[in-house]
C-alpha positions as CSV (number, residue, x, y, z in Angstrom):
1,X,0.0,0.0,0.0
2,X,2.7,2.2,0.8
3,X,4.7,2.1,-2.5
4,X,1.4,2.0,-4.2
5,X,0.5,5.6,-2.6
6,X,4.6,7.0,-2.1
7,X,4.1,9.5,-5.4
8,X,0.9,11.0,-3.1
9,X,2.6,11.1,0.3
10,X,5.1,13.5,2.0
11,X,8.6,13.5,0.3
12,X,10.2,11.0,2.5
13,X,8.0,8.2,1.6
14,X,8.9,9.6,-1.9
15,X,12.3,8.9,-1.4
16,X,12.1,5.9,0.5
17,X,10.3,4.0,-2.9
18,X,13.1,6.1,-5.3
19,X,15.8,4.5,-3.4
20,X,14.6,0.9,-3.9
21,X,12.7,0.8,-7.0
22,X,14.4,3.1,-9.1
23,X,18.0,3.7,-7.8
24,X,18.6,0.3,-7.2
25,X,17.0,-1.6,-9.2
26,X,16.9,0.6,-12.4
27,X,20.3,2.6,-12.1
28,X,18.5,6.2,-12.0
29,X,20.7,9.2,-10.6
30,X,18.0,11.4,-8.9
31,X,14.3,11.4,-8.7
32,X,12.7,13.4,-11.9
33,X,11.4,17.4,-10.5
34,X,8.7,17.3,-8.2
35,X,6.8,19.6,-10.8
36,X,7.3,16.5,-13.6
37,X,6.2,13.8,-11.2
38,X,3.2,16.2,-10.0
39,X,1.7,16.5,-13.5
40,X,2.3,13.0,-14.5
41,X,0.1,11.9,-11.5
42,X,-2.4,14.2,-12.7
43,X,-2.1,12.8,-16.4
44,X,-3.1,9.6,-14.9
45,X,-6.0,10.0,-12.9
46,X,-7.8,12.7,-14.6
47,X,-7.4,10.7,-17.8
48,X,-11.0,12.1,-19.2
49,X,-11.0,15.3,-18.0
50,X,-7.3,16.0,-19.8
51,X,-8.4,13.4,-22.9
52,X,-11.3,16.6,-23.9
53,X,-8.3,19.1,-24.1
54,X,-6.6,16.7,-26.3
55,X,-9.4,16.3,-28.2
56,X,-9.5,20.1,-29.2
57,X,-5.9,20.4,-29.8
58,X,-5.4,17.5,-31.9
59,X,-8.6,18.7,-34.3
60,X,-6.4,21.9,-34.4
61,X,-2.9,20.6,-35.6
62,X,-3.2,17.0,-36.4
63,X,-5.0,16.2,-39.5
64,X,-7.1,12.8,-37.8
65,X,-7.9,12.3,-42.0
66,X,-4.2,12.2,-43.2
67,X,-3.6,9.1,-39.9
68,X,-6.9,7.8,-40.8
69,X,-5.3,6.7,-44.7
70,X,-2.4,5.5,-43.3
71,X,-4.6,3.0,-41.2
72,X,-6.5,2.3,-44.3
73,X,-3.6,1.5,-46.2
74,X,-1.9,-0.6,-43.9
75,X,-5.0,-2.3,-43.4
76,X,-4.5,-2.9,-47.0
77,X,-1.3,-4.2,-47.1
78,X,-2.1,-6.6,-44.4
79,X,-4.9,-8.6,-46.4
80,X,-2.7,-8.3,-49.0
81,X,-0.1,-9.9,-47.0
82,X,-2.1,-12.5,-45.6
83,X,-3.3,-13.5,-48.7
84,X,-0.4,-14.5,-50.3
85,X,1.1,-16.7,-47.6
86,X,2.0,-19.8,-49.5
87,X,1.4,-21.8,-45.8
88,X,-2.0,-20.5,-44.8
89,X,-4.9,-22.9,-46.3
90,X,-8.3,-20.7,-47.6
91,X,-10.4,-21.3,-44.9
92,X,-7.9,-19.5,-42.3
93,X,-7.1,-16.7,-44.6
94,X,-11.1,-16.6,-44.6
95,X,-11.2,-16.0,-41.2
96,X,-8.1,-13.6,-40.8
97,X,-9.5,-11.6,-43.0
98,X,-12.9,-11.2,-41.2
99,X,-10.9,-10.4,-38.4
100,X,-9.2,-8.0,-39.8
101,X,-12.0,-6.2,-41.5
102,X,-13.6,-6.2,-38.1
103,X,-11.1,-4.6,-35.8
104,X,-12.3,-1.1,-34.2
105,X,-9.9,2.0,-34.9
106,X,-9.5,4.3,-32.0
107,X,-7.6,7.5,-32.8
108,X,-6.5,10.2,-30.8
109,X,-9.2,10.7,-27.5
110,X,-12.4,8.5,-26.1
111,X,-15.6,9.5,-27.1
112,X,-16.9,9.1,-23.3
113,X,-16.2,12.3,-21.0
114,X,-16.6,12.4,-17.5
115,X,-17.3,15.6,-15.8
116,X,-15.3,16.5,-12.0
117,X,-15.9,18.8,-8.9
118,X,-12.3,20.5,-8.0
119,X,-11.1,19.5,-4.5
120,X,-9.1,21.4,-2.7
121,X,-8.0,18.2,-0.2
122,X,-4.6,17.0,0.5
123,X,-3.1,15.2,-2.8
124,X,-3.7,11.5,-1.1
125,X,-7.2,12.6,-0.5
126,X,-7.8,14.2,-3.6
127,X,-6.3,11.3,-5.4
128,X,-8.4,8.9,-3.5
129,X,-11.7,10.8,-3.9
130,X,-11.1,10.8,-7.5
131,X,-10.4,7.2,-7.9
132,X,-13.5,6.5,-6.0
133,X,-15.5,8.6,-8.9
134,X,-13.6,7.6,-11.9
135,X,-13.4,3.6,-11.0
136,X,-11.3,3.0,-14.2
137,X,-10.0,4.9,-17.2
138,X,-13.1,5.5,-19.4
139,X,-16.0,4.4,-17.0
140,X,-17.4,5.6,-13.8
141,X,-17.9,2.4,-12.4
142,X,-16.1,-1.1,-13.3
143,X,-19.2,-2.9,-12.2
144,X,-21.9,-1.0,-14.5
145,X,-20.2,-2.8,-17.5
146,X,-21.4,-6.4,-15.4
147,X,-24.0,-7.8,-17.9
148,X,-23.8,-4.7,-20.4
149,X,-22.3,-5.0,-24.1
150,X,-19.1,-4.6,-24.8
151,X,-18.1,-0.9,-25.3
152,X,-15.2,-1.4,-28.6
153,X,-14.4,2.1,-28.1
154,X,-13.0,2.3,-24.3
155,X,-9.5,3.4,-23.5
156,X,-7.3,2.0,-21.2
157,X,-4.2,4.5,-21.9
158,X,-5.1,8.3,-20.9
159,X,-4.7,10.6,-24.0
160,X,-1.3,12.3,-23.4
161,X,0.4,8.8,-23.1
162,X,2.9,8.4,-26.2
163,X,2.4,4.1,-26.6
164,X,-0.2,2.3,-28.5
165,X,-2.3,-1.0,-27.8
166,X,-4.3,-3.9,-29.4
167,X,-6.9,-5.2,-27.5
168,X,-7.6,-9.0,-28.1
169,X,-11.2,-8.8,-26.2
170,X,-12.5,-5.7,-28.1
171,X,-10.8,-6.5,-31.3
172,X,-9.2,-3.1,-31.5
173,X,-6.5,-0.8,-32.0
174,X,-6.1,2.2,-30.3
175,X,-3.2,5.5,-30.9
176,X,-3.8,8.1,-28.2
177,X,-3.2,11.9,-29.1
178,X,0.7,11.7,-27.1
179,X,1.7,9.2,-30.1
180,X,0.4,11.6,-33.1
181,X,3.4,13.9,-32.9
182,X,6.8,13.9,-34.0
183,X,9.0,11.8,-34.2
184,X,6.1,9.3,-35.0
185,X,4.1,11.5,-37.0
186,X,3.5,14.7,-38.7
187,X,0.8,15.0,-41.5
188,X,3.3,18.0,-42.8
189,X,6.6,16.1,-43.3
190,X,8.0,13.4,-46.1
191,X,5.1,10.6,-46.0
192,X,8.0,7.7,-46.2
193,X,9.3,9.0,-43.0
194,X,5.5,8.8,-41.5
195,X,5.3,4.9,-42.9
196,X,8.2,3.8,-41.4
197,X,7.8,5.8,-37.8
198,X,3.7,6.0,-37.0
199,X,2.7,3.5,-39.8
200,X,5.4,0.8,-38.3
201,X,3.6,1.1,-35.2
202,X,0.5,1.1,-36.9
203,X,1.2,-2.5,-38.7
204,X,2.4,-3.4,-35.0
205,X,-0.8,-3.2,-33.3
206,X,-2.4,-5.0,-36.3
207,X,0.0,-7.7,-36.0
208,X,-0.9,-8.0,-32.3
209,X,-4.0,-9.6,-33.9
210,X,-2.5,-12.4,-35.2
211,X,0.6,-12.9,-33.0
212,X,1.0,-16.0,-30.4
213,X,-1.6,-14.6,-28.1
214,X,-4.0,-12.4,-30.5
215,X,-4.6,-15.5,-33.1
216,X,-6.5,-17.0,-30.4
217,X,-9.4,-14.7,-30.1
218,X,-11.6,-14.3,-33.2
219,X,-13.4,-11.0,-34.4
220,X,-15.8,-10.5,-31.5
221,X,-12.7,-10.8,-28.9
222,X,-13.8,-14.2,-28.2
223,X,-11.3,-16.9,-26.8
224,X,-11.8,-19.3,-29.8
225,X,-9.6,-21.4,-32.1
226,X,-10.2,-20.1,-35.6
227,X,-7.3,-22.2,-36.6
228,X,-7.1,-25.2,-38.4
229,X,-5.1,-27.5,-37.0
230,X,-2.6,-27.5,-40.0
231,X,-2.4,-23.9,-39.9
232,X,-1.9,-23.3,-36.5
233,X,1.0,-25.7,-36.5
234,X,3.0,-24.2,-39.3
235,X,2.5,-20.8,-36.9
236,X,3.6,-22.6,-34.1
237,X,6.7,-23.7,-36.5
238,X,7.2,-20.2,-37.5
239,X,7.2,-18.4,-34.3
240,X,9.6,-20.6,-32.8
241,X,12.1,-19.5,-35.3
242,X,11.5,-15.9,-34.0
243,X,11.3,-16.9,-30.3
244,X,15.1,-19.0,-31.1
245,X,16.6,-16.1,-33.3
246,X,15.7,-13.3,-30.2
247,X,17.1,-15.6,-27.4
248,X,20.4,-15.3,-29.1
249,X,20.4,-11.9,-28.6
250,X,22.4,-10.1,-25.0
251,X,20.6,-7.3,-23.6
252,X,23.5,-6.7,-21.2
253,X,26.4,-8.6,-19.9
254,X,26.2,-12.2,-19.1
255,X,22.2,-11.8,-19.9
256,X,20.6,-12.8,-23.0
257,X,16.4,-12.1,-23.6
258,X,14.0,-14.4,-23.3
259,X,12.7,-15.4,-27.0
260,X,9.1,-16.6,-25.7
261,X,8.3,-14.2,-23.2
262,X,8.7,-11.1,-26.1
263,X,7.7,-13.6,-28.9
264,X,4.5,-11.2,-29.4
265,X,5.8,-8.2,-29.6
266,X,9.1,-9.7,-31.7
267,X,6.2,-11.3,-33.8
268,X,4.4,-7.3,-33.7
269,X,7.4,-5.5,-35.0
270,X,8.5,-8.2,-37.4
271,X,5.2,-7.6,-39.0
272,X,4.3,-3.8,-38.9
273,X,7.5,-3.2,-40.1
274,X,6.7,-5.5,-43.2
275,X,3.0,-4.8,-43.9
276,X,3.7,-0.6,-43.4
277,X,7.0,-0.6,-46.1
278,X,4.7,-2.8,-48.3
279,X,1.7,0.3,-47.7
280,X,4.9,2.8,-48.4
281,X,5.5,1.3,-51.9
282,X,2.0,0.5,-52.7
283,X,1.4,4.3,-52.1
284,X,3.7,5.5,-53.6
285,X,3.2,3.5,-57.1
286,X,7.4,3.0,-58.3
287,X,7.9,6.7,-57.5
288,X,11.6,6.5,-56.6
289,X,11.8,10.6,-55.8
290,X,15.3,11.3,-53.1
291,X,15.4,13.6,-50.7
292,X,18.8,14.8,-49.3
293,X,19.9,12.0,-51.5
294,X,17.7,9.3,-49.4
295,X,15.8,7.2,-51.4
296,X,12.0,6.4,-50.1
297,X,12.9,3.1,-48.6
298,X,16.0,4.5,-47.0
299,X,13.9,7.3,-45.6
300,X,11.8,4.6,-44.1
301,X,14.0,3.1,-42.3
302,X,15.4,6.3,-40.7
303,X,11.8,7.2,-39.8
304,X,11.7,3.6,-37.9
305,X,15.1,4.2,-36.1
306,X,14.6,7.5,-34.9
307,X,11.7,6.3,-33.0
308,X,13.4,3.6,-31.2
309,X,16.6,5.7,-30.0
310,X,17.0,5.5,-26.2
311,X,19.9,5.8,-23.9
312,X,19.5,3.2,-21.0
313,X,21.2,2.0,-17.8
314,X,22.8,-1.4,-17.3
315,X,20.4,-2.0,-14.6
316,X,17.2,-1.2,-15.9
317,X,18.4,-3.0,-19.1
318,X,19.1,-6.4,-17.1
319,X,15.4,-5.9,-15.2
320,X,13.6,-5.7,-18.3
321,X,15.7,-8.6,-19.9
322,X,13.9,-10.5,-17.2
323,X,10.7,-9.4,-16.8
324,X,9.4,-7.1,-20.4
325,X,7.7,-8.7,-22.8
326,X,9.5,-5.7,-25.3
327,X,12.8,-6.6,-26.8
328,X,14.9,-3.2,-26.1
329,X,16.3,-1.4,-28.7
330,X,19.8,-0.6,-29.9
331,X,20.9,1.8,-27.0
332,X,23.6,4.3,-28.2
């Protein structure tokens, strides 16, 4: 309880968790400003009050219609894809592709809003009381859903956040506003750079779909084996080869990552980086224009690295070795 509530009690408790959890365990120097940490902690649980500010900003600079075609276009590319895989008998391509065809965009903000009374309490107090109201990101209540139909559009990331999801129950795919900015994405810059930065991401959470937990629910977000047996075990075949070629790999030291526990999101990136440079030349029809002397594809592939730079400590690199389900990228 008392790490759980440290970021809304006096500094020393503050301290006491830095010390352990990030310190220690993750290598950090010094706690981020108290201003930083303040503001994140109202990010989190005043989600939907903060998501209807994003909602006004992003209809101001971020044309939802130029993300909107590069969803539709990797959407394209995926059929595509999985209609061509020379392993995948008809009748599982069938049902891919209704699955596909089914899944529920979510861009930029929910379309639920939930309307607060400013306190003026103590933060732990405040924070409480507003839990108490909220219940969960998107609802008011966790047990009014109990026996209700299930809501495709809700949120479980608050708008700011700059991350994406697929959610195997609601069949979905969700980019809150934080991710619709540069590097990812800018509706005025060089579309190959967009493909290989927002619409990598994009062909991720699709993949999520159809990776070694997402190929088990079907198009309703129903735990069901859409498989046939043939097909699910030349998956099975394939994945392993992923899940082999990734445990080869040292995330630091003497520590090498775990091929099966970041098999779906090794699966995810294999994918959307596939299926999004195969929307990038379907777009752009054998147009081969250079920019700075970069050809499209190259461009790509710059737009993809530049979102995955990050400079990370030893420590934190061996923790997540061992416990993320996210291979790490190529620290500099």
């Amino acid at each position: 309880m008392l790490r759980a509530a440290a970021e809304e009690l006096p500094e020393a408790f503050e301290n006491e968790s830095f010390d352990f959890w990030q310190r220690y365990l993750k290598g950090a120097k010094e706690p981020r400003p108290r201003a930083n940490r303040c503001a994140a902690l109202v990010t989190t649980i005043l989600a939907i009050c903060l998501a209807e500010v994003h909602r006004d900003g992003l209809r101001r600079r971020t044309p939802r219609r130029r993300f909107t075609q590069l969803v539709e276009a990797l959407d394209k590319s995926l059929e595509s894809d999985i209609q061509t895989l020379p392993w995948m008998t008809d009748a599982t391509k069938k049902a891919a592709i209704v699955k596909l065809h089914a899944i529920t965009n979510n861009v930029g903000y929910p379309k639920k809003w939930s309307r607060l009374q400013q306190s003026e309490h103590r933060a732990r107090r405040s924070a409480r009381q507003l839990r108490a109201h909220l219940g969960r990101p998107c609802t008011t209540s966790a047990s009014l859903k109990i026996g209700q139909p299930t809501d495709k559009t809700e949120w479980y990331m608050t708008t700011p956040t700059v991350n994406a999801f697929y959610s195997s129950q609601n069949n979905s795919i969700n980019f809150p506003a934080g991710i619709l900015q540069p590097p990812f994405f800018d509706p005025q810059r060089d579309i190959a750079i967009n493909y290989g930065g927002i619409g990598s991401v994009i062909g991720h959470e699709m993949t999520h779909g159809f990776d070694d937990q997402g190929r088990k629910f079907d198009a309703d977000g129903n735990l069901r084996d859409w498989w046939t047996p043939q097909d699910g075990a030349e998956f099975e075949k394939r994945a392993a080869c992923i899940a082999d070629e990734h445990s080869g790999f040292t995330a630091v030291d003497d520590v090498k990552l775990n091929g099966r526990l970041t098999l779906g999101e090794n699966t995810a990136d294999n994918g959307g980086v596939r299926v999004a440079l195969m929307a990038l030349e379907d777009t752009l029809k054998g147009k081969q224009d250079k920019v700075e002397g970069y050809t499209p594809e190259q461009r790509f592939f710059l737009g993809f690295a530049q979102v995955w730079c990050e400079n990370m400590s030893p420590q934190e690199s061996r923790q997540r070795a061992m416990t993320d389900p996210h291979s790490p990228a190529v620290s500099a």
